[in-house]
MMTF fields as JSON, N, C-alpha, C and O atoms, coordinates in Angstrom:
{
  "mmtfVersion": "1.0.0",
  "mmtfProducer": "UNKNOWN",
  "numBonds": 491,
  "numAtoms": 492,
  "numGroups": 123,
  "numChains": 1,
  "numModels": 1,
  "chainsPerModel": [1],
  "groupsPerChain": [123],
  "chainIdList": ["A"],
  "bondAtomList": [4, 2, 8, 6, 12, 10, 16, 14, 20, 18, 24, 22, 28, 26, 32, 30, 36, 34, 40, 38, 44, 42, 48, 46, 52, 50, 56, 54, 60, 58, 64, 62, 68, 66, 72, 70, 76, 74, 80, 78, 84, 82, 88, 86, 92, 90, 96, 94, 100, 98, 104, 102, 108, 106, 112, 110, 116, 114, 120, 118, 124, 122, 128, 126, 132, 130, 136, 134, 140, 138, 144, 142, 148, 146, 152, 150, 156, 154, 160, 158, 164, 162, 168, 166, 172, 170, 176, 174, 180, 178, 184, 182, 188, 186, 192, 190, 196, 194, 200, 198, 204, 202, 208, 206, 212, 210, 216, 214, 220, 218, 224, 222, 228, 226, 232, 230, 236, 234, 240, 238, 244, 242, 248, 246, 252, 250, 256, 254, 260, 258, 264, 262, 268, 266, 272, 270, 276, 274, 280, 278, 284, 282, 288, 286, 292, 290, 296, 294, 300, 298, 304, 302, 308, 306, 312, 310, 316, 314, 320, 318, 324, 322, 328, 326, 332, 330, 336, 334, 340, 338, 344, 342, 348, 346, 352, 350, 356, 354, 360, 358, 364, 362, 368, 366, 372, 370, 376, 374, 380, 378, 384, 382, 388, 386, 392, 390, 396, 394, 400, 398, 404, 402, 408, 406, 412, 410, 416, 414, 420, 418, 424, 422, 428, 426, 432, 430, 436, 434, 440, 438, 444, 442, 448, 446, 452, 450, 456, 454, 460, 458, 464, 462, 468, 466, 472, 470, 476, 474, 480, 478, 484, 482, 488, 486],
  "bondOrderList": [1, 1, 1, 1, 1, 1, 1, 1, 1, 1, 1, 1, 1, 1, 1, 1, 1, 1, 1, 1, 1, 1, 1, 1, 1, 1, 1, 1, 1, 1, 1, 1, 1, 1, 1, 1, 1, 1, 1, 1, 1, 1, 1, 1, 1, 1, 1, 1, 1, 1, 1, 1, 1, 1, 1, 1, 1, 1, 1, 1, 1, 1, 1, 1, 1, 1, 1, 1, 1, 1, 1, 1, 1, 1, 1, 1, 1, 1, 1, 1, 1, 1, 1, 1, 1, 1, 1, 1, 1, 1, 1, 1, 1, 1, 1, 1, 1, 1, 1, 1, 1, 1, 1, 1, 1, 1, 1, 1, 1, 1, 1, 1, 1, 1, 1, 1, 1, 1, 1, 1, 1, 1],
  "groupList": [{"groupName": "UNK", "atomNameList": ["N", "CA", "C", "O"], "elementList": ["N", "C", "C", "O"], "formalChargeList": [0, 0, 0, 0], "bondAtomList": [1, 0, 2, 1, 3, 2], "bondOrderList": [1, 1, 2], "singleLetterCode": "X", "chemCompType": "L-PEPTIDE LINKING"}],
  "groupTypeList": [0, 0, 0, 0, 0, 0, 0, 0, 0, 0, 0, 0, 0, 0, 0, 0, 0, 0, 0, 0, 0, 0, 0, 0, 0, 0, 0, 0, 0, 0, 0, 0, 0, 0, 0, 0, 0, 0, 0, 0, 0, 0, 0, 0, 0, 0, 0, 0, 0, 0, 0, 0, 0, 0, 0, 0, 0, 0, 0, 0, 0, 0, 0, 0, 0, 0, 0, 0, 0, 0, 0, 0, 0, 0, 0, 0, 0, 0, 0, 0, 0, 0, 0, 0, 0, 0, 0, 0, 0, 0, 0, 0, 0, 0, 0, 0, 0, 0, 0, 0, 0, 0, 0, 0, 0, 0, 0, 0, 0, 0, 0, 0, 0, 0, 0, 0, 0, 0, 0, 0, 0, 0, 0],
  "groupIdList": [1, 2, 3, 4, 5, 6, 7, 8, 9, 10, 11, 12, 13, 14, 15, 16, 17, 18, 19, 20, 21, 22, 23, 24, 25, 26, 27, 28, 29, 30, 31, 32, 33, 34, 35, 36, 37, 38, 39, 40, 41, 42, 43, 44, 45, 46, 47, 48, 49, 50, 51, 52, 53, 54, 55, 56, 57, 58, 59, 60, 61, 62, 63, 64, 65, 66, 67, 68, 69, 70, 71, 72, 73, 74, 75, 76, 77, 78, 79, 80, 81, 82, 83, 84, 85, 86, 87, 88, 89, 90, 91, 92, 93, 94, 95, 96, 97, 98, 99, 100, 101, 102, 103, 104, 105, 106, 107, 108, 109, 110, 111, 112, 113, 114, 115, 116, 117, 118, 119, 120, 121, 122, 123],
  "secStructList": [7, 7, 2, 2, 2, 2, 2, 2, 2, 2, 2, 2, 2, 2, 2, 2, 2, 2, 2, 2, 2, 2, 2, 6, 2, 2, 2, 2, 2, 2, 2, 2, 2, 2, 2, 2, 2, 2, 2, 2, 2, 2, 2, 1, 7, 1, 1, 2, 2, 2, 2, 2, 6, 6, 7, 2, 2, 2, 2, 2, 2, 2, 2, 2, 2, 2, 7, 2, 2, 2, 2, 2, 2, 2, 2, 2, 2, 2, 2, 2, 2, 2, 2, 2, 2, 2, 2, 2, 2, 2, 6, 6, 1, 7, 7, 7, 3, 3, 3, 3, 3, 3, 3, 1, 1, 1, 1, 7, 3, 3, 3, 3, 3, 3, 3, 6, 6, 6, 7, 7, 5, 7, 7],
  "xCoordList": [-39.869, -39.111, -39.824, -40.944, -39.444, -40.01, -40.389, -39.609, -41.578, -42.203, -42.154, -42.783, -41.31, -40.781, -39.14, -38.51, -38.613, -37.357, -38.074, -37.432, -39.008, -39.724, -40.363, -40.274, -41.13, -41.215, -40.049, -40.046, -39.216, -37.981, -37.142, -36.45, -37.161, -36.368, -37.251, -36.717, -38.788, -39.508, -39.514, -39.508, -39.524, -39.398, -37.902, -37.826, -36.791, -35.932, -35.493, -34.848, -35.696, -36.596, -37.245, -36.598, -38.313, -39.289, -38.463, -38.612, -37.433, -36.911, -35.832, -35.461, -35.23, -34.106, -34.699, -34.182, -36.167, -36.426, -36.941, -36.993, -37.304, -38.137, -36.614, -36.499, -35.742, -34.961, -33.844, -33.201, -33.965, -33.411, -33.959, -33.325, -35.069, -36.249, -35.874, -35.918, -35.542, -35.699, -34.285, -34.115, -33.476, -31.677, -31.866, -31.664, -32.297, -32.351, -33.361, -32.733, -34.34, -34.781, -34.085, -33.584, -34.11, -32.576, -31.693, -30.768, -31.361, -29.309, -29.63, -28.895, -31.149, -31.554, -31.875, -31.421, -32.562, -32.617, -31.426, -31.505, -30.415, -29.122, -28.39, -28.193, -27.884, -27.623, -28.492, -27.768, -29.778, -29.928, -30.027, -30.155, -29.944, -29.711, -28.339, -28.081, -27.34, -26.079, -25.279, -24.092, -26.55, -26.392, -26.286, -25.509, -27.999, -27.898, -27.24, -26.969, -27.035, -25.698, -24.431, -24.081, -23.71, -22.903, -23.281, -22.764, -24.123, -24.957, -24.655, -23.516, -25.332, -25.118, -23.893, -23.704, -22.965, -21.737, -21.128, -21.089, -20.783, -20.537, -20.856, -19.966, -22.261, -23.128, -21.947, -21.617, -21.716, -20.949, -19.603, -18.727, -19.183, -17.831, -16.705, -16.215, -16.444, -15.188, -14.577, -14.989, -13.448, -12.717, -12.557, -11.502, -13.522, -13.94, -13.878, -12.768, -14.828, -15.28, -14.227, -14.275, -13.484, -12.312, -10.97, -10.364, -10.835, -9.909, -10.508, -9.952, -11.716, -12.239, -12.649, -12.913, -12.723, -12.8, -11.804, -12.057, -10.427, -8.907, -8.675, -7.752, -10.254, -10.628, -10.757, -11.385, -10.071, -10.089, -11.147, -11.531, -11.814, -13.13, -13.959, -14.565, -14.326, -15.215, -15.213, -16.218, -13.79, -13.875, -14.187, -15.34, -13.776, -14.307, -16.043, -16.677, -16.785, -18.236, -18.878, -20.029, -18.227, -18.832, -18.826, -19.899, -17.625, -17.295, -18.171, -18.512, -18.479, -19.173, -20.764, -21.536, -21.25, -22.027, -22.302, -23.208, -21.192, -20.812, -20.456, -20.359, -20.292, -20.24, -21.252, -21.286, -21.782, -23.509, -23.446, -24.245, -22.023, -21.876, -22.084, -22.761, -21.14, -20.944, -22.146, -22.525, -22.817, -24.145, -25.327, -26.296, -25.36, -26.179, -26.31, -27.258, -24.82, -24.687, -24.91, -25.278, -24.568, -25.42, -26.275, -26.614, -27.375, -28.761, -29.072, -29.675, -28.692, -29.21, -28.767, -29.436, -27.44, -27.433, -28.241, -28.356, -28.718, -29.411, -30.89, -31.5, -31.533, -32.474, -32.425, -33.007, -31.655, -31.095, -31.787, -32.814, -30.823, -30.773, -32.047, -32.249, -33.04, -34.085, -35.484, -36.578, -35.104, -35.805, -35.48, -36.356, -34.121, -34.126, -34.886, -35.896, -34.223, -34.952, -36.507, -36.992, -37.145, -38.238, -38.802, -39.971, -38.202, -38.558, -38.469, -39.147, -37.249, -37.425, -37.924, -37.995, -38.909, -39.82, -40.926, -41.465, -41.461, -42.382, -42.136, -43.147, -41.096, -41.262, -40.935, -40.782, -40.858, -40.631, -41.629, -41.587, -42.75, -43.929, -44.364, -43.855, -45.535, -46.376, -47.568, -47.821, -48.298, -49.054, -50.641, -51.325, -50.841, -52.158, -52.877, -52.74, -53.529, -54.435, -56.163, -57.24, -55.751, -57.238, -57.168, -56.207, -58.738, -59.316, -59.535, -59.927, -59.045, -59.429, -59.558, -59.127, -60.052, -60.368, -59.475, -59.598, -58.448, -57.868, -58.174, -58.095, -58.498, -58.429, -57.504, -56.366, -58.164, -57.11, -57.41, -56.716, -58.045, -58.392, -59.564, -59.69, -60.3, -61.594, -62.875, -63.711, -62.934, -63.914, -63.702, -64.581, -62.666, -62.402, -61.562, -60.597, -61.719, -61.225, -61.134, -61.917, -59.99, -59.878, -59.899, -59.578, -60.662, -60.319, -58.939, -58.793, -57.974, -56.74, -56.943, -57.91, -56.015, -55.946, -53.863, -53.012, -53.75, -52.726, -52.373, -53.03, -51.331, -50.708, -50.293, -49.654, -51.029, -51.325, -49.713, -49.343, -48.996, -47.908, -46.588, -45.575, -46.965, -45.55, -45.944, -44.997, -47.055, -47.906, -47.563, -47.406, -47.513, -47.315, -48.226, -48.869, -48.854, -50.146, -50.255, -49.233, -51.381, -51.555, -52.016, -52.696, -51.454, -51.157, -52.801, -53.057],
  "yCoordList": [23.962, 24.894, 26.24, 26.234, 27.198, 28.569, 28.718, 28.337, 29.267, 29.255, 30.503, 30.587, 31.616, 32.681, 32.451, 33.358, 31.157, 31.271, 29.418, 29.069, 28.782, 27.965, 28.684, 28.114, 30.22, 30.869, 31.436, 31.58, 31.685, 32.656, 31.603, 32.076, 30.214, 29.043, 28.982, 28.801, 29.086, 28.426, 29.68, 29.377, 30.949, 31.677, 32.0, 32.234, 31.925, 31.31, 30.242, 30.751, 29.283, 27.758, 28.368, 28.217, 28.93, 29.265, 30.193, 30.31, 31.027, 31.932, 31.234, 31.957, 30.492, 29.699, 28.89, 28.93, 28.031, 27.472, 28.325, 27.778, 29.572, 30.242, 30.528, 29.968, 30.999, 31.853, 30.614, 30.907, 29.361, 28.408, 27.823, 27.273, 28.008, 27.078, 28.304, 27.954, 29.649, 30.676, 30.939, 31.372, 30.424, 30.367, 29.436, 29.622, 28.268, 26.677, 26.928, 27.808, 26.954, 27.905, 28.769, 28.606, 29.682, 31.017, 30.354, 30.984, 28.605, 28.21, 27.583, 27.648, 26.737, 26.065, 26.929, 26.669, 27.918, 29.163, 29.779, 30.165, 29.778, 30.718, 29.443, 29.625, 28.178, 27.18, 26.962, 26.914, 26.847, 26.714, 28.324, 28.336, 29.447, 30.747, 30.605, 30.787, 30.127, 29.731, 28.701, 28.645, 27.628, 27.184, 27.499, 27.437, 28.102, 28.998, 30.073, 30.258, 30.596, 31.441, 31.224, 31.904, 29.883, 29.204, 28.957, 29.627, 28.046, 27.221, 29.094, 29.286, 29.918, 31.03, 31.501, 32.338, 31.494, 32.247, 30.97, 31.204, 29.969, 29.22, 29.384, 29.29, 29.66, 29.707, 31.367, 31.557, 31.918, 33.275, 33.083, 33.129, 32.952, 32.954, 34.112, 34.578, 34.436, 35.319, 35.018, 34.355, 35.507, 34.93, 35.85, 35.774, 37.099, 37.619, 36.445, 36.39, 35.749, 35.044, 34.046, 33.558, 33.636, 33.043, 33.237, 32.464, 34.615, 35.709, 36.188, 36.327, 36.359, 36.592, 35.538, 35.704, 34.297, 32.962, 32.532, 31.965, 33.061, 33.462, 33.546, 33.141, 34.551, 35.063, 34.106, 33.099, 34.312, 33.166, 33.026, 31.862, 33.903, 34.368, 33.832, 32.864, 34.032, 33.897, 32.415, 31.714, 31.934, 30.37, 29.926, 29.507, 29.767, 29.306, 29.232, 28.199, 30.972, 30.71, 30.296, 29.934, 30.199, 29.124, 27.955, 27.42, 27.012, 25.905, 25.216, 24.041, 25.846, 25.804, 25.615, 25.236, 25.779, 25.629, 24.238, 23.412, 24.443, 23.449, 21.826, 20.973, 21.871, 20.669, 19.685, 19.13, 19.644, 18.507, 18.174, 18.598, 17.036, 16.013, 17.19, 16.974, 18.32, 19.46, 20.149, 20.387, 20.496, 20.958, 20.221, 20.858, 19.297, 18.283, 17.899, 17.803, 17.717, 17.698, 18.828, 18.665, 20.008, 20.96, 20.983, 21.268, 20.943, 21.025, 19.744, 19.989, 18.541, 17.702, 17.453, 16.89, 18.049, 18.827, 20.064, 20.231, 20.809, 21.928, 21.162, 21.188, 20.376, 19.53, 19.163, 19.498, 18.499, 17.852, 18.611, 18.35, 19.634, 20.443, 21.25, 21.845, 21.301, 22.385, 21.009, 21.405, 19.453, 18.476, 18.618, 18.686, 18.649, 18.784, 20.014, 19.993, 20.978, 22.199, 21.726, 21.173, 21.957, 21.12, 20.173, 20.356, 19.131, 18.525, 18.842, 18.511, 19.66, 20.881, 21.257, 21.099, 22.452, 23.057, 22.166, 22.521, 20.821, 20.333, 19.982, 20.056, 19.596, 18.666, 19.722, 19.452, 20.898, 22.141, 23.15, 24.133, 23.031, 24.375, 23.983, 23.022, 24.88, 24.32, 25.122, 26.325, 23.97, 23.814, 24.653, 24.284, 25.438, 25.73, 25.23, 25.672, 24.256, 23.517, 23.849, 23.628, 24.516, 24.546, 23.978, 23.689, 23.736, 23.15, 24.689, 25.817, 24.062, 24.577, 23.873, 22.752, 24.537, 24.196, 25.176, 26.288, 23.703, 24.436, 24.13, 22.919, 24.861, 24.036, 23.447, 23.781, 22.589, 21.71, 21.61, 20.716, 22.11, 22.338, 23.882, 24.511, 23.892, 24.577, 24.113, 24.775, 22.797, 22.16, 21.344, 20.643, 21.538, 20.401, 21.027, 21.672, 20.974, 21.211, 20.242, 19.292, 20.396, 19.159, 20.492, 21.677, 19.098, 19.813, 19.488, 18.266, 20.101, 19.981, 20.575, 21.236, 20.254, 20.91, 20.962, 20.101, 22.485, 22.616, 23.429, 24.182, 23.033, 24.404, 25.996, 26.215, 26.839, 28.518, 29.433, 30.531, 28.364, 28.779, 28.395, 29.044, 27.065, 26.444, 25.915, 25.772, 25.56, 25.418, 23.692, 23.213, 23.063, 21.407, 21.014, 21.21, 20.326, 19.436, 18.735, 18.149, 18.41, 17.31, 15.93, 16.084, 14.734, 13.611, 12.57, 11.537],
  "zCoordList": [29.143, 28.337, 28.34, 28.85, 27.938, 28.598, 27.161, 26.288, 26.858, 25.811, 24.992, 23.938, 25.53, 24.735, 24.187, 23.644, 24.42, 23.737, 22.671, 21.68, 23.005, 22.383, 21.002, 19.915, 21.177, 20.145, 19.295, 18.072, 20.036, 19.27, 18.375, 17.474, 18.568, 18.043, 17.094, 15.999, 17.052, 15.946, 14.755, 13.562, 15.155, 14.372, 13.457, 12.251, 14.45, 13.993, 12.752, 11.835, 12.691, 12.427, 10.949, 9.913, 10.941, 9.655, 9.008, 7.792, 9.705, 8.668, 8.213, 7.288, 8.241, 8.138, 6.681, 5.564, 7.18, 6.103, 4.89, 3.788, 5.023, 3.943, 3.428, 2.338, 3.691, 3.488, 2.382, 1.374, 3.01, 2.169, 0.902, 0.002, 0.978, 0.425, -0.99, -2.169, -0.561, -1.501, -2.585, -3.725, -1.532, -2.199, -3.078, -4.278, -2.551, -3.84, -4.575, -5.163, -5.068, -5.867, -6.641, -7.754, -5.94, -7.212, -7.416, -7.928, -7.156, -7.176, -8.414, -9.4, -8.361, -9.286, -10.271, -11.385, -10.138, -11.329, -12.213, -13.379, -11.454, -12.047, -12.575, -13.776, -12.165, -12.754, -14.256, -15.25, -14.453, -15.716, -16.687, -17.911, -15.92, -16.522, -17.286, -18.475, -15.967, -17.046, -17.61, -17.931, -17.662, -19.243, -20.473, -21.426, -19.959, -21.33, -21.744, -22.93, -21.127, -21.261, -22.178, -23.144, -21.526, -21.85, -23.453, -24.346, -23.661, -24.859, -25.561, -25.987, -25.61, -26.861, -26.552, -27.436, -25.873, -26.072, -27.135, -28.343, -26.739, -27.75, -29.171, -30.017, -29.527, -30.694, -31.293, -32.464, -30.583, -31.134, -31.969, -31.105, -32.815, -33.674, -33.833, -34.862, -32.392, -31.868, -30.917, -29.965, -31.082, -29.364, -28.541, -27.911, -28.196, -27.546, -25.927, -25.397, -25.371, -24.604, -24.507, -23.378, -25.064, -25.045, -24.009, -23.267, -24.339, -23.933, -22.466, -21.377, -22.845, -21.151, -20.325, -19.134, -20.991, -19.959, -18.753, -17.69, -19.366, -18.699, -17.618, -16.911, -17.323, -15.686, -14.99, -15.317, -13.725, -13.078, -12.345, -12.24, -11.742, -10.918, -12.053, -11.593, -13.535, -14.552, -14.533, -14.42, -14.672, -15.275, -13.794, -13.896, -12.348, -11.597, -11.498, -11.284, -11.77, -11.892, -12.705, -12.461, -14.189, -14.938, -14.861, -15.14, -14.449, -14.087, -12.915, -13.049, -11.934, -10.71, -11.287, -10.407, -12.356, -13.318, -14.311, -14.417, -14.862, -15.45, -15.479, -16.361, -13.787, -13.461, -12.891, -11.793, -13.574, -13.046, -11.677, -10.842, -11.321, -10.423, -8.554, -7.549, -8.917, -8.077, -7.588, -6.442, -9.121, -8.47, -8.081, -7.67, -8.137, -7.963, -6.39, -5.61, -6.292, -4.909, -3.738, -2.575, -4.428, -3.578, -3.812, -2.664, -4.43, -4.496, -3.444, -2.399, -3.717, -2.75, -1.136, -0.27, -1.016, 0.252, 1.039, 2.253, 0.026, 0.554, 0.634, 1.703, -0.702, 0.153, 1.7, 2.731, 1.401, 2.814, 4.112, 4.738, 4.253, 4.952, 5.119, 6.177, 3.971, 4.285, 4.956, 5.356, 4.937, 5.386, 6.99, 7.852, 7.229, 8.875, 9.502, 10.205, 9.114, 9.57, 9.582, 10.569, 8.559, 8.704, 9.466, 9.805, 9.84, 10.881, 12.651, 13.625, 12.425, 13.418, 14.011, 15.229, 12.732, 13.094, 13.574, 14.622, 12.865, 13.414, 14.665, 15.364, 15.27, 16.681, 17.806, 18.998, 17.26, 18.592, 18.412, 19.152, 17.318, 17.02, 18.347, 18.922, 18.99, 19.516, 19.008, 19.077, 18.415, 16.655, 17.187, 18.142, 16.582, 16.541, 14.705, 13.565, 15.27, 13.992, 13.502, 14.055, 12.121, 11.512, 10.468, 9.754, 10.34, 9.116, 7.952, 8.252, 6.428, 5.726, 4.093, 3.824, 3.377, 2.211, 0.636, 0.124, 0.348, -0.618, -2.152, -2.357, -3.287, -4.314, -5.214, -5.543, -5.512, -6.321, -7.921, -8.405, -8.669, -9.948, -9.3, -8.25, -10.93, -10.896, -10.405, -9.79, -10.776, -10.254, -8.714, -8.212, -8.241, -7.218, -6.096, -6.506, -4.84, -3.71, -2.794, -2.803, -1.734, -0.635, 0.671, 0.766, 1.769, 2.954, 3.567, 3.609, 4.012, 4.791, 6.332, 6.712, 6.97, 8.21, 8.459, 8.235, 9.034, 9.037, 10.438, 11.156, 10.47, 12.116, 11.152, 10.122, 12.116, 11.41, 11.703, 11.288, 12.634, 12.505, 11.813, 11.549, 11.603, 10.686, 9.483, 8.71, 9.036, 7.952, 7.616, 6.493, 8.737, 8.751, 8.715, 9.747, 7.758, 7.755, 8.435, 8.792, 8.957, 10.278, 9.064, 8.049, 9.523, 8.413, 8.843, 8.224]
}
């Protein structure tokens, strides 16, 4: 395989996963942002929010929220999905491996060794 389109796939590959790894994260962030959201508009005694729930764009993005079973499932699809990529990247890097030392408390550190380009621990 020609090892400049071997690089361009792996870089490819890492931005794909950073870039996902970073959406689920923020999907999981804004999902419990609008809970709470939800939870104090309720707590409010006007029908302000009532009247503007109406919106169909509004009630679809709250709802899309609201539904555990829905989001759940995207979150564990986008898991999904950020495990392949991942495995991906491991079986097409071609791995440059060092040893280093990370800590793990104040008092305590482990040695690891990892590839400097995809950051896959060697097992």
């Amino acid at each position: 395989m020609d090892k400049d389109k071997t690089t361009s796939e792996i870089d490819i590959l890492l931005s794909l996963y950073v870039e996902l790894n970073t959406h689920l994260e923020s999907f999981k962030n804004s999902r419990d942002k609008i809970t709470t959201i939800m939870k104090s508009i309720k707590q409010i005694d006007n029908n302000y929010f009532d009247t503007q729930c109406n919106n169909d764009f509004f009630t679809y993005f709250v709802n899309v929220f609201n539904d555990d079973e829905s989001v759940e499932e995207t979150i564990s699809n986008l898991e999904s999905l950020k495990l392949y990529i991942r495995d991906k990247i491991k079986n097409r890097c071609i791995h440059e491996w060092t040893d280093d030392t990370i800590d793990i408390d104040v008092d305590m550190s482990q040695e690891i060794c990892y590839c400097v380009k995809c950051a896959i621990t060697k097992r």
